[in-house]
C-alpha positions, 0 to 999 in steps of 0.5 A, a space after each residue: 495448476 500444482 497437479 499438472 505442474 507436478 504429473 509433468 515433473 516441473 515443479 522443482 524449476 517453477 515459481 508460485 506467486 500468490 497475492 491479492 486485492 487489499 480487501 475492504 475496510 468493514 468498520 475500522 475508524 468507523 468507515 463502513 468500506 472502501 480501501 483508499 486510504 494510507 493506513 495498514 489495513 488498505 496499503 498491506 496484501 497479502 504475498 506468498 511465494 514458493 518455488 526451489 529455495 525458497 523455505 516453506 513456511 518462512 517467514 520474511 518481514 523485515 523487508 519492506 517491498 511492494 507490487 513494483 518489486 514483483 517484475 523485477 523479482 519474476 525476471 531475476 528468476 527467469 533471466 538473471 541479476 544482470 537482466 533486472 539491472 539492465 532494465 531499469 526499473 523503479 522495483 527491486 529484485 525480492 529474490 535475494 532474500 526469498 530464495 536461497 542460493 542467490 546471495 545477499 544483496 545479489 544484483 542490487 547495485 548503485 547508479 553508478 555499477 558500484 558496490 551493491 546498496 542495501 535494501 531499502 527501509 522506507 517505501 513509497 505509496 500514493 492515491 489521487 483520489 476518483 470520487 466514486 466510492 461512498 459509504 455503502 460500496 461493500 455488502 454487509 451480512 444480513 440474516 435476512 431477518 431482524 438485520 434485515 429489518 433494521 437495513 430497512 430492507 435495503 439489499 446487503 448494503 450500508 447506508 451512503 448518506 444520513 437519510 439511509 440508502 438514497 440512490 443520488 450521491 453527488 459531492 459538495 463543493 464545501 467542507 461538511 456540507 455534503 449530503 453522502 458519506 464519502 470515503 473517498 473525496 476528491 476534496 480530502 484523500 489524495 494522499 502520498 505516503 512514506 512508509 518507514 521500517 528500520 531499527 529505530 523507527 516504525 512511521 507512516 508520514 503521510 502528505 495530502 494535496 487536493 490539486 496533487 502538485 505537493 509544491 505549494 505550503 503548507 500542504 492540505 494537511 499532514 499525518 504522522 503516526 508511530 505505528 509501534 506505539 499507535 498499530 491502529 493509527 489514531 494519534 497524529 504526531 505530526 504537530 509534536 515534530 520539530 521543523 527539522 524532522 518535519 522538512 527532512 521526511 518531506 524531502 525524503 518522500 519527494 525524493 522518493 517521489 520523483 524517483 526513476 530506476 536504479 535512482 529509486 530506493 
């Protein structure tokens, strides 16, 4: 594609967006696979763009933006500020702070037309769990020898459940009376999460409710973690929160939540 662009000598007026899938966990806190959790490892991809003005090899991370922002950032290329606000969508345009020439900010505005609002520092991520992904969902290395052997021959696959590789894997109703390691339970990982990013705090708050209705307290259960002090999230300071933190971050991830447009961050 970069060959065919450059012989026809468009490459100065073409964009390139490269990202990906999330990529399966392989062993962090001890979960052989899978992806469907509120942590970094499964809610960061990778994003690349080049493109006229856009640095090469820049480096920008002290934004915090998602999949949403990518039409709006496609648009805002292809049509202009005005376009992207006309529209109304819950993103943001990228370009502002990725290509060079647009200007700071340019196109961010307020509800109401206004002044421009600065770019956010929370982000908003959610999954309503689908019950089907268990512990051997990826495949695993095999030197078809000793490793072989040892995966008791099974094909490239982890075991999904203590009695290894059987094929039947339903849920339980009960909490730790299942038959299958699932990593991903309908009874336990529908989750939504906010993401904050800004000079004082590097948190992920995280909310889980079976029944997805976040209305009826206390909720399922509760994760915050100081990602700064904890990158590998394994101590929950939720219970160490005053009341007052813990209401203001819960209405702030649903005010994010029930976001629409140019209402969204």
């Amino acid at each position: 594609m970069y060959n065919m662009l450059e012989q026809n000598d468009v490459l100065n007026t073409t964009f390139f967006l490269f990202s990906s899938d999330h990529g399966y966990k392989q062993g962090q806190w001890r979960i052989g696979t899978s992806k469907q959790h509120p942590y970094e490892t499964d809610i960061r991809v990778p994003f690349i763009l080049r493109g006229p003005g856009v640095v090469a090899g820049g480096n920008f991370t002290k934004q915090i933006a998602g999949n949403v922002d990518v039409l709006p950032t496609m648009l805002h290329l292809a049509a202009g500020s005005d376009y992207v606000n006309a529209a109304g969508m819950d993103g943001r345009s990228m370009a502002s702070f990725m290509v060079e020439g647009l200007g700071s900010e340019e196109g961010d505005i307020n509800d109401d037309g206004a002044e421009k609002k600065p770019w956010r520092d929370s982000f908003l991520n959610e999954y309503l769990s689908v019950s089907t992904y268990w512990n051997d969902h990826s495949k695993i290395w095999e030197d078809g020898n000793e490793t072989t052997e040892r995966c008791n021959g099974n094909p490239k696959r982890g075991p999904n459940n203590p009695s290894p590789f059987k094929q039947a894997c339903n849920e339980s109703d009960g909490v730790g009376d299942g038959k299958c390691w699932f990593v991903d339970s309908t009874h336990s990982n529908s989750w939504r999460q906010l993401r904050v990013m800004n000079a004082t705090m590097n948190w992920n708050y995280v909310e889980y409710d079976p029944i997805w209705k976040f209305d009826t307290f206390p909720l399922q259960h509760y994760e915050l973690y100081d990602v700064t002090k904890d990158p590998y999230q394994m101590n929950n300071i939720y219970t160490e929160m005053s009341e007052q933190v813990k209401a203001a971050l819960h209405a702030q991830l649903e005010e994010y939540y029930q976001c629409k447009g140019n209402s969204c961050p």
